[in-house]
DSSP file (Angstrom, degrees, kcal/mol; ACC not computed):
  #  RESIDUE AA STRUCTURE BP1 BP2  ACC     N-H-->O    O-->H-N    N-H-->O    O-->H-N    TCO  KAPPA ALPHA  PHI   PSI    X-CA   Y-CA   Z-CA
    1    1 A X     >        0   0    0      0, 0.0     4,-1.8     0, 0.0     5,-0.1   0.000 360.0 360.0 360.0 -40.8   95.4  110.6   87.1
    2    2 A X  H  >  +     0   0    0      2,-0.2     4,-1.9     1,-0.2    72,-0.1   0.665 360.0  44.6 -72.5 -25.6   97.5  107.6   86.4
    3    3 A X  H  > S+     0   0    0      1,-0.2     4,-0.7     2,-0.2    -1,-0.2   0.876 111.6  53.5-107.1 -17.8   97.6  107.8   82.7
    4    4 A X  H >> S+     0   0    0      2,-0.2     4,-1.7     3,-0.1     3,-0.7   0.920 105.3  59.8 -45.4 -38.3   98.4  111.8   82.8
    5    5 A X  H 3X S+     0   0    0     -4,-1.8     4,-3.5     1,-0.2     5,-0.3   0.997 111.2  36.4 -67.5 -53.0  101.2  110.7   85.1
    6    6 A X  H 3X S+     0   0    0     -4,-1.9     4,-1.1     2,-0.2     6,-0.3   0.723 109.8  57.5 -60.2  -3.0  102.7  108.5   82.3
    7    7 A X  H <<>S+     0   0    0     -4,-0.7     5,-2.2    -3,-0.7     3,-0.3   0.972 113.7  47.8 -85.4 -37.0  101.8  110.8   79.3
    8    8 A X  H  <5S+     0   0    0     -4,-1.7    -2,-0.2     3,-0.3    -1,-0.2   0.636 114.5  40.8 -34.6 -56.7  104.1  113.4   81.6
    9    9 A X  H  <5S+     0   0    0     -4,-3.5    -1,-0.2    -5,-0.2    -2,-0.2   0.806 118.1  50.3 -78.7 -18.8  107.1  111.0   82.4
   10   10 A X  T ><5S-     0   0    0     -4,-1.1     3,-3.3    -3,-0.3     4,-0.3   0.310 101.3-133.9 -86.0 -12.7  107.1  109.8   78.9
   11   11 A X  T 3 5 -     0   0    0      1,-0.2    -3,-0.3     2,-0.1    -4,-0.1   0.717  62.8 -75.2  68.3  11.1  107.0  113.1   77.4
   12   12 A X  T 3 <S+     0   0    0     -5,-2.2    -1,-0.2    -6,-0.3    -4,-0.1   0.562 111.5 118.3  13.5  50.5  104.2  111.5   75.2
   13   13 A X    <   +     0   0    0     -3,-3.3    -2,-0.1    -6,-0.2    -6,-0.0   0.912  55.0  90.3 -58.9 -56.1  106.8  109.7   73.4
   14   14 A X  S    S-     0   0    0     -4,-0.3     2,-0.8    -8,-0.2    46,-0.2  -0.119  79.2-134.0 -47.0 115.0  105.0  106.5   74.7
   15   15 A X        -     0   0    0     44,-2.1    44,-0.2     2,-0.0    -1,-0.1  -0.760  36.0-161.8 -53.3  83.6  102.1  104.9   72.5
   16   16 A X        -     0   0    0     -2,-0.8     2,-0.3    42,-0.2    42,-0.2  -0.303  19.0-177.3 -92.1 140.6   99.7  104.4   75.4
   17   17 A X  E     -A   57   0A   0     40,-0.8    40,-1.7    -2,-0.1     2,-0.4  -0.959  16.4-152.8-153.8 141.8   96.3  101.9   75.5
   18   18 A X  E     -A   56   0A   0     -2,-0.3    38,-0.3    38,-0.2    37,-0.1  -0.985   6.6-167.6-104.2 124.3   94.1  101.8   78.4
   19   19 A X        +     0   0    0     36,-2.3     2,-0.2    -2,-0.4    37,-0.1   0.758  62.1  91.5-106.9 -11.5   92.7   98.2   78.2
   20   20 A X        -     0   0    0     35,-0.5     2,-0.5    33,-0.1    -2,-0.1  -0.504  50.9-178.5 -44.8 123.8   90.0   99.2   80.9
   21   21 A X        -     0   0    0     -2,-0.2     2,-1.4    27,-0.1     3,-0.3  -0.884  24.6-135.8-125.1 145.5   86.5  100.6   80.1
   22   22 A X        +     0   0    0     -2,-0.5    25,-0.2     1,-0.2     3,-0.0  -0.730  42.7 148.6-114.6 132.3   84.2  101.5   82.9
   23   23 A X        +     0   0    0     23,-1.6     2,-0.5    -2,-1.4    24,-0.2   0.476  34.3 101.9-133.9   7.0   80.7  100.1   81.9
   24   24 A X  E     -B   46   0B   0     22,-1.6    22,-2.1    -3,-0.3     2,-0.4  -0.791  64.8-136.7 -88.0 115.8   79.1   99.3   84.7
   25   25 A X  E     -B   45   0B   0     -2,-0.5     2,-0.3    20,-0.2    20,-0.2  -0.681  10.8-164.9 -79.6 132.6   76.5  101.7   86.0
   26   26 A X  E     -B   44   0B   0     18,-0.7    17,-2.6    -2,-0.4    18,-1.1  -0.768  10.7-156.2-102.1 156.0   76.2  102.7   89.6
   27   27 A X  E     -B   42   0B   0     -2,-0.3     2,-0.2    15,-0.2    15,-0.2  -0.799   9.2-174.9-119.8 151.3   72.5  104.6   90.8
   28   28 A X        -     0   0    0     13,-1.8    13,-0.4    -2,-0.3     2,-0.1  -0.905  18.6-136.3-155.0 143.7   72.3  107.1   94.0
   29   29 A X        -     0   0    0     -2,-0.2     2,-0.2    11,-0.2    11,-0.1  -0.213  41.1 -89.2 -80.4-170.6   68.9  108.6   95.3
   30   30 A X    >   -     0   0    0     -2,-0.1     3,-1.2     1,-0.1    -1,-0.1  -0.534  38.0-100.5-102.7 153.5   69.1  111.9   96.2
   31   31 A X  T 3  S+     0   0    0      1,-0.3    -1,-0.1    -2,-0.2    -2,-0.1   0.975 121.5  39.6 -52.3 -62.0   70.1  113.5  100.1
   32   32 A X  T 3  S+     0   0    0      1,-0.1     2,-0.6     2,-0.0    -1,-0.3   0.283  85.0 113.8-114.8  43.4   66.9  113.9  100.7
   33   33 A X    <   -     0   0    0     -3,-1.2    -1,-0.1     1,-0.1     3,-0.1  -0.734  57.9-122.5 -50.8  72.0   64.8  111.1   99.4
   34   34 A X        -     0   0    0     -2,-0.6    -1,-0.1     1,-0.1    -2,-0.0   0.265  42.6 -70.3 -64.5 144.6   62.9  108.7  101.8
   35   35 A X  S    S+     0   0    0      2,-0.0    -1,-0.1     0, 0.0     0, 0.0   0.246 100.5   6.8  -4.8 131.8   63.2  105.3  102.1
   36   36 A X        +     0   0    0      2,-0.1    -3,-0.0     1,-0.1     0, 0.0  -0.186  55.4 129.4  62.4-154.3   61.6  103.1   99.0
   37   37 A X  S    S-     0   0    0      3,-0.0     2,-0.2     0, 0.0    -1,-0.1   0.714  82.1 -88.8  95.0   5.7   60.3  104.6   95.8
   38   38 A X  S    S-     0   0    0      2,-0.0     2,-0.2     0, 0.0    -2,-0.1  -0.463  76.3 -18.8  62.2-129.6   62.7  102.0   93.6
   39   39 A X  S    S-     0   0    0     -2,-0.2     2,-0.1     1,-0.1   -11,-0.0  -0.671  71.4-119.4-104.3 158.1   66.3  102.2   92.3
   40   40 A X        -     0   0    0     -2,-0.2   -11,-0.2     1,-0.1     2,-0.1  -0.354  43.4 -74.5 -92.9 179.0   67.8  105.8   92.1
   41   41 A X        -     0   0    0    -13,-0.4   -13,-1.8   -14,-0.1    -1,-0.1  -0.408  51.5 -84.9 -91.0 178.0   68.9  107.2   89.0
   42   42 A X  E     +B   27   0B   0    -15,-0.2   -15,-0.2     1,-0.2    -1,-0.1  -0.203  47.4 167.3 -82.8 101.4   72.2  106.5   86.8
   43   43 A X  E     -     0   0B   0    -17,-2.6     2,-0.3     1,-0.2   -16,-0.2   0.766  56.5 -47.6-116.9  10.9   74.7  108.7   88.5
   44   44 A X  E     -B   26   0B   0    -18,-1.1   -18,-0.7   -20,-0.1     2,-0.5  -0.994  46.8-100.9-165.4-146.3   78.0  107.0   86.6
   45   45 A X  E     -B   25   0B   0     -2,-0.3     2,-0.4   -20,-0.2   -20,-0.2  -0.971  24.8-174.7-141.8 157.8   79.9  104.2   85.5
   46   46 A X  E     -B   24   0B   0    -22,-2.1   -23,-1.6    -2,-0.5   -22,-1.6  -0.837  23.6-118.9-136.3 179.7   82.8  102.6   86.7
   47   47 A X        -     0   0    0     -2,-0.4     2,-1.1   -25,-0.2   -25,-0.1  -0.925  21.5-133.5-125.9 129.9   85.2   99.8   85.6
   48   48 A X        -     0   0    0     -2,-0.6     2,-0.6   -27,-0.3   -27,-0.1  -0.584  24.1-175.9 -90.6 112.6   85.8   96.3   87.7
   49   49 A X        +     0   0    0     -2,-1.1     2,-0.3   -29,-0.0     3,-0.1  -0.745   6.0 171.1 -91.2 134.5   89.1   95.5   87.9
   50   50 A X    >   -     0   0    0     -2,-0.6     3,-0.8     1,-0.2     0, 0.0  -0.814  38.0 -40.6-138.9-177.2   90.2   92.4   89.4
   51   51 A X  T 3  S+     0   0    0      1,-0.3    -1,-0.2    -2,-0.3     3,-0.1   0.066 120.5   6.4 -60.6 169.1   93.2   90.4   89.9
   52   52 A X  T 3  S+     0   0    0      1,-0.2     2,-0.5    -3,-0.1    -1,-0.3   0.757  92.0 149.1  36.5  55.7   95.8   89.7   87.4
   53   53 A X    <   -     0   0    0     -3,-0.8     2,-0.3   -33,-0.0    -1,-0.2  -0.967  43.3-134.6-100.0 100.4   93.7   92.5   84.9
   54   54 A X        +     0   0    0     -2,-0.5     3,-0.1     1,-0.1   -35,-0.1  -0.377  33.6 166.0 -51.5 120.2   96.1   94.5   82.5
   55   55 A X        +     0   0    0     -2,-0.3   -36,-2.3     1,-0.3   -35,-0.5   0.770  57.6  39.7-110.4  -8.2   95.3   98.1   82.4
   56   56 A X  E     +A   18   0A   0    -38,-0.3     2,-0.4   -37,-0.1    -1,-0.3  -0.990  50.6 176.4-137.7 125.2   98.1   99.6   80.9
   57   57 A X  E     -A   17   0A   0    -40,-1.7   -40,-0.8    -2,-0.4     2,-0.3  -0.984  13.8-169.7-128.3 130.6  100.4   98.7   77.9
   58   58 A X        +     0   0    0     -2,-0.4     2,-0.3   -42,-0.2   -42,-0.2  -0.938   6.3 177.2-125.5 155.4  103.0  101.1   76.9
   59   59 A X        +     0   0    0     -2,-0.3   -44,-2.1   -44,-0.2     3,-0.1  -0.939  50.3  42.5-178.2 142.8  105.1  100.9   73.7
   60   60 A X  S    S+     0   0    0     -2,-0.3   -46,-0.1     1,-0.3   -44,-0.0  -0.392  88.9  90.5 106.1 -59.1  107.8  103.1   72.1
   61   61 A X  S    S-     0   0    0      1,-0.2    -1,-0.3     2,-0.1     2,-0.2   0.058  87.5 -78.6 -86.2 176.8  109.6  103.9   74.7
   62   62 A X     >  -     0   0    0      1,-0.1     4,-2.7    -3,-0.1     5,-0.2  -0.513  44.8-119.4 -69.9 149.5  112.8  102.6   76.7
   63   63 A X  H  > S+     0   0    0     -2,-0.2     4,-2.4     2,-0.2    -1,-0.1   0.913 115.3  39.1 -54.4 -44.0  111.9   99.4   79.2
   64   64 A X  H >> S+     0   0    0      2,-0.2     4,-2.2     1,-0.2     3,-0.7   0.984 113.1  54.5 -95.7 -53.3  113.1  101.4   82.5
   65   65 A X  H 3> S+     0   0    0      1,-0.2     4,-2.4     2,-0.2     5,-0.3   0.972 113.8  46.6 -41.4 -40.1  111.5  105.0   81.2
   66   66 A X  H 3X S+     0   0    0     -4,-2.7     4,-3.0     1,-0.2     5,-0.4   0.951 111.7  52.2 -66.5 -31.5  108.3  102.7   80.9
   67   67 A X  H <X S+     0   0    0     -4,-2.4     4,-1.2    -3,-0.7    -2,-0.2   0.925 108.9  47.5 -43.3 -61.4  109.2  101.3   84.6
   68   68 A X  H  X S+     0   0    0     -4,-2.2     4,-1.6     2,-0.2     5,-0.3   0.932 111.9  52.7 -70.8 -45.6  109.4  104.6   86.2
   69   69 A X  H  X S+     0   0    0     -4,-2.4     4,-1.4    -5,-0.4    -1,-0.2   0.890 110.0  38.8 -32.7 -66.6  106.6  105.6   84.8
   70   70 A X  H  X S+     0   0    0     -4,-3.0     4,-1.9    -5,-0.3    -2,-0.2   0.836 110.7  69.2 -72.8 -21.1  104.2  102.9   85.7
   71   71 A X  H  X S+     0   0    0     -4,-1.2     4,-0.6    -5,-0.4    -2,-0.2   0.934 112.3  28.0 -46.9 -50.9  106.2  103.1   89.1
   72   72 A X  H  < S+     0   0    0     -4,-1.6    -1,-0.2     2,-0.2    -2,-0.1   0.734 111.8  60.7 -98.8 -17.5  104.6  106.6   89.7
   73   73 A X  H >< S+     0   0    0     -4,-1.4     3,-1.8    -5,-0.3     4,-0.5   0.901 107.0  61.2 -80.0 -21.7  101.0  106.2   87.7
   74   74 A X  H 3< S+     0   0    0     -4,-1.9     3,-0.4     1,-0.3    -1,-0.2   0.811  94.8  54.8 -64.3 -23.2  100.7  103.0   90.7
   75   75 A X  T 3< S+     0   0    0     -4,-0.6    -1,-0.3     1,-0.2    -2,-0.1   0.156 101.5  54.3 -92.1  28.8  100.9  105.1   93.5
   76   76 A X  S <  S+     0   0    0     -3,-1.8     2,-0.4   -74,-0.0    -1,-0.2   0.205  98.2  99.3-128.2  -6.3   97.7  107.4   92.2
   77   77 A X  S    S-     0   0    0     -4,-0.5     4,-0.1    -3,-0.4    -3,-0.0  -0.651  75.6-141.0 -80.5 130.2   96.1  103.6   92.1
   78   78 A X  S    S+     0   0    0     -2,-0.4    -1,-0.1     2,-0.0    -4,-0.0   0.986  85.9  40.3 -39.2 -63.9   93.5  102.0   95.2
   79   79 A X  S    S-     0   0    0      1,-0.1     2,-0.1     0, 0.0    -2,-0.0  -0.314  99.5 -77.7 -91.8 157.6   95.4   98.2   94.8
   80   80 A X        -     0   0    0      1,-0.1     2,-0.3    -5,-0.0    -1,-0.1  -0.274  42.3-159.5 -26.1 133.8   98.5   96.8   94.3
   81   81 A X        -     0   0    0     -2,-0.1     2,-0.4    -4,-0.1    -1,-0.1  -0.684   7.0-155.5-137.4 170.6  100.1   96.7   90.7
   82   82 A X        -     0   0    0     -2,-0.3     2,-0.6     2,-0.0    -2,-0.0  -0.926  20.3-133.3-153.8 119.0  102.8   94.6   89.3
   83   83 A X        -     0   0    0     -2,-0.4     2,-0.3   -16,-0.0   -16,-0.1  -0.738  35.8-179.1 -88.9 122.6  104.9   96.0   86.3
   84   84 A X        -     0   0    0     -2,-0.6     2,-0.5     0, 0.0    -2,-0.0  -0.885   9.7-156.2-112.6 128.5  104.9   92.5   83.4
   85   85 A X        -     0   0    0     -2,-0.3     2,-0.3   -28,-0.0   -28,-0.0  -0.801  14.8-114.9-115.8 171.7  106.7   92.9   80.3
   86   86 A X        -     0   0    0     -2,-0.5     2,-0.4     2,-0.0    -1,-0.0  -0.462  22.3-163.2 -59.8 127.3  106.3   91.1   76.8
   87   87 A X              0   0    0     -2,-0.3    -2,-0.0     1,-0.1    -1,-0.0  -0.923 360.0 360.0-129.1 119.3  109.2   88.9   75.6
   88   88 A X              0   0    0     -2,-0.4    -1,-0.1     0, 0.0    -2,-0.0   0.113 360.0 360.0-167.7 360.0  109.0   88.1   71.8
């Protein structure tokens, strides 16, 4: 949802990179499975994010269109976010 929201305010002017992969597998047994029987099977993958983790770099565009942007793709995020930019 978050990186639709930016391809959307950006008009998909913006060159967009997700620097996040989910590779971690999570299992679930089935509803009505009893107790034991080992690990259930592979039902996706997710990605661990932790503090200070880039997940979005955007490029192309004006500094504040890229602001408003990540401004709106944060509120479709669980955690806090902090917009950082490059100076070079």
């Amino acid at each position: 949802a978050a990186r639709k929201v930016i391809a959307h305010h950006t008009k998909r002017a913006a060159k967009l990179w997700i620097r996040v992969f989910p590779d971690k597998p999570f299992t679930k047994k089935g509803a009505g499975v009893r107790m034991g029987g080992g690990k259930g099977d592979i039902e996706g993958y997710v990605a661990v994010i932790r503090r200070g983790r880039i997940i979005f770099e955007i490029a192309g565009v004006e500094q504040d269109i890229a602001k408003e942007a990540v401004r709106k793709a944060a509120a479709k995020l669980p955690f806090k976010t902090k917009f950082i930019t490059l100076r070079g």
